[in-house]
C-alpha positions as CSV (number, residue, x, y, z in Angstrom):
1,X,-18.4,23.0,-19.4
2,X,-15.2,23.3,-20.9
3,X,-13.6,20.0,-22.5
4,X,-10.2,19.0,-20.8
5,X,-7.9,16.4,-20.0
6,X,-9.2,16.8,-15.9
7,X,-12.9,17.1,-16.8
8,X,-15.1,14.1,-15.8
9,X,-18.4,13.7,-16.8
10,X,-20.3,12.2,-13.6
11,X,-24.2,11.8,-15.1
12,X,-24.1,8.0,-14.6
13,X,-22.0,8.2,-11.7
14,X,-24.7,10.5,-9.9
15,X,-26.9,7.7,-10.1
16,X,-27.5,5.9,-7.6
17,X,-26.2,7.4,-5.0
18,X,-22.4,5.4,-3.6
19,X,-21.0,4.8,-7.0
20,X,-17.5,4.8,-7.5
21,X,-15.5,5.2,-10.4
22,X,-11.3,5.7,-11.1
23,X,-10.6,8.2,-13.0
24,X,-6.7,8.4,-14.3
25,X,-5.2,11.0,-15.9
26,X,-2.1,12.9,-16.9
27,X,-2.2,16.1,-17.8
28,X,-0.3,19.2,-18.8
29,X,-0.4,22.1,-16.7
30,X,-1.3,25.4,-17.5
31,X,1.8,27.2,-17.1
32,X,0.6,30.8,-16.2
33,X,-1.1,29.9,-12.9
34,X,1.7,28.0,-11.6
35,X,4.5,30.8,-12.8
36,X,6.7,31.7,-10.2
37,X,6.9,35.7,-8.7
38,X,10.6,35.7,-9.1
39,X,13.6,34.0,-10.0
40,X,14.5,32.0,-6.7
41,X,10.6,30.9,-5.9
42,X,10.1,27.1,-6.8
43,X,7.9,26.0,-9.3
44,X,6.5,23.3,-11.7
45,X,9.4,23.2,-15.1
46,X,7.8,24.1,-18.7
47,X,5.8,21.4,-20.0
48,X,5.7,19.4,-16.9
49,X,2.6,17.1,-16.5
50,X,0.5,16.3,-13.5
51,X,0.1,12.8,-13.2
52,X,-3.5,12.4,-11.4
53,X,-5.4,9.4,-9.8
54,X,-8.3,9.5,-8.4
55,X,-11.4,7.7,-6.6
56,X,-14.9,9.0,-7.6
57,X,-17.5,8.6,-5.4
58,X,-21.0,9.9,-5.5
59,X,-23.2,11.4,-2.4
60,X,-26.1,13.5,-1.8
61,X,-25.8,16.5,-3.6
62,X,-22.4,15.7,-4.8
63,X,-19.7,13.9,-5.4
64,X,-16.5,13.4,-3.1
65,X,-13.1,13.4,-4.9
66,X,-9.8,11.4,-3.2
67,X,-6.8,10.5,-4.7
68,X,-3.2,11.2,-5.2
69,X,-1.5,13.9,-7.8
70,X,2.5,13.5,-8.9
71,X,4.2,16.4,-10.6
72,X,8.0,17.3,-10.7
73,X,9.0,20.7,-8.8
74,X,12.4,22.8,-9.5
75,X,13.4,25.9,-7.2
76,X,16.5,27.3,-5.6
77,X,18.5,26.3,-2.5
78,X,17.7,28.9,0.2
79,X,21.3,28.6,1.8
80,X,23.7,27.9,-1.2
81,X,21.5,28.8,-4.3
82,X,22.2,25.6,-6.6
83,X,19.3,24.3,-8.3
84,X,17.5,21.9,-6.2
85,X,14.2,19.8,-8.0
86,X,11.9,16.7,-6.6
87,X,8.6,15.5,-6.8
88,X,5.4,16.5,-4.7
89,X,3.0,14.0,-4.2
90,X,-0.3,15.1,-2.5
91,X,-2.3,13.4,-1.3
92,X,-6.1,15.1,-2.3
93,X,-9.6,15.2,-0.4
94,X,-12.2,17.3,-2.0
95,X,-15.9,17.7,-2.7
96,X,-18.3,18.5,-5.3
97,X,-21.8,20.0,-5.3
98,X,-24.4,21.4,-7.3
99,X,-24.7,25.1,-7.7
100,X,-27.2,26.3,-5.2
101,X,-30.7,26.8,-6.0
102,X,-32.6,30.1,-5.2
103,X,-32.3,31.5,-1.6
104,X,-29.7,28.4,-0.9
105,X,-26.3,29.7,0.8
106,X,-23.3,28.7,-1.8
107,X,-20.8,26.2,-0.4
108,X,-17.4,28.3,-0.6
109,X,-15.6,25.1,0.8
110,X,-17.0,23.2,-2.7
111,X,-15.7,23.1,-6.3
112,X,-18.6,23.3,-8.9
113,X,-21.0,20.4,-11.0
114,X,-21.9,22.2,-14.2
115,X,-23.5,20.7,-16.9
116,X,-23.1,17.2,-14.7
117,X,-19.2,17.5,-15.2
118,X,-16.4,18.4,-12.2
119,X,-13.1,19.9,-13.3
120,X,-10.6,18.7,-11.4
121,X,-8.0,21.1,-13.2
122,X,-8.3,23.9,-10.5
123,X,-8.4,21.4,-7.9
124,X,-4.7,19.6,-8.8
125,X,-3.9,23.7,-9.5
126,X,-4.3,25.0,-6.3
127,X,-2.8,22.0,-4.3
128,X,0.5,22.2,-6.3
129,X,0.6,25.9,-5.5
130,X,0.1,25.2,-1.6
131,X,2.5,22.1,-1.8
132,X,5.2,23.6,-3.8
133,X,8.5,24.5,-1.4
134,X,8.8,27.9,-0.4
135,X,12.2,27.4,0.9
136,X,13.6,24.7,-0.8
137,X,16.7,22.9,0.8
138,X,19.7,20.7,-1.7
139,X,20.4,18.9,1.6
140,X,19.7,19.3,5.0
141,X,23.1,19.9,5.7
142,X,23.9,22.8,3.7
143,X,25.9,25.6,4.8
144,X,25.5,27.7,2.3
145,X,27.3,31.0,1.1
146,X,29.5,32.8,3.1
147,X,28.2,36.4,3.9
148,X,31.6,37.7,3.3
149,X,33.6,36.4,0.6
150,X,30.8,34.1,-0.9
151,X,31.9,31.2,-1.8
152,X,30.0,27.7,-1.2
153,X,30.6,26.3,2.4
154,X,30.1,23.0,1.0
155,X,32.6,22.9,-1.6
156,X,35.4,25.1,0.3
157,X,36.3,27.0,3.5
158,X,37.4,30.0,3.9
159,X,39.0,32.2,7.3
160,X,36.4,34.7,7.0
161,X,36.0,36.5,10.2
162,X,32.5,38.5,11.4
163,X,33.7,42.1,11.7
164,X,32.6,43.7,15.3
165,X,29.5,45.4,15.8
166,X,30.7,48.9,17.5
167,X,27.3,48.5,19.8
168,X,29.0,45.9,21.9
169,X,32.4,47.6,22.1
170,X,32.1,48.7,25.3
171,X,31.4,45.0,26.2
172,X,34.9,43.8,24.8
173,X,36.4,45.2,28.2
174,X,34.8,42.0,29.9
175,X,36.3,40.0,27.6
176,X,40.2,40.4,28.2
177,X,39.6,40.3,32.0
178,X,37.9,36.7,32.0
């Protein structure tokens, strides 16, 4: 097992069976699994660290994993494209178990015990990727860039006018006789 700044060794924790144990940690995160597909997708800023807390607690067979991860988030406005950034908290529920033994079915739903040490780094990993915005907001009131001349709603108006779609022309009849 790999030495890290997320990896607990649980030996005495295994034993007996109900201990608890904190386990606090911040930690840098590894900056290629969390890099965004493009330009406008949010993501975790350069150097960022994942501040992790977390209750330990053994059972049979393994050992359950609850606690809460912090780490700061930067993305793109969907509507008006200024740089929009928080913090995701996430709250985390997650189990542990020994790899199976001959002819036992693997727990897909489990991350490993090897060499009586849990990783929790692809644990935090994969819950920032599922938390992280995909369609990040600066306010809920935004109105965004207009389609036409495209300047920010929020900052100006403008007179800009929808042209006519020629499919409803005929339509425009009903209109002057109302």
């Amino acid at each position: 097992m790999a030495v890290g700044p997320l990896v607990v060794h649980v030996a005495r924790l295994r034993r007996p069976l109900g201990t608890t144990m904190r386990f606090h940690a911040s930690a840098p995160l590894d900056d290629e699994r969390l890099a965004p597909a493009t330009a406008a997708d949010s993501r975790v800023p350069a150097g960022a660290e994942a501040d992790c807390d977390f209750l330990l607690e053994s059972y049979p067979g393994g050992i359950m994993a609850t606690g809460m991860v912090r780490v700061p988030w930067a993305g793109v406005c969907r509507r008006c494209t200024t740089g929009v950034e928080g913090t995701l908290v996430i709250s985390l529920k997650e189990r542990f178990c020994d790899p199976p033994g001959q002819g036992e079915p693997e727990d897909e739903e489990a991350f490993p015990i090897l060499d009586d040490a849990i990783d929790l780094g692809p644990m935090v990993h994969e819950a920032i990727l599922t938390e992280l915005p995909l369609a990040p907001l600066c306010r809920e009131d935004c109105e965004g860039l207009c389609p036409y001349c495209g300047i920010d709603r929020n900052e100006e108006t403008c007179d800009c006018v929808a042209p006519r779609d020629p499919r409803w022309a005929s339509l425009d009849v009903l209109r002057s006789t109302s």
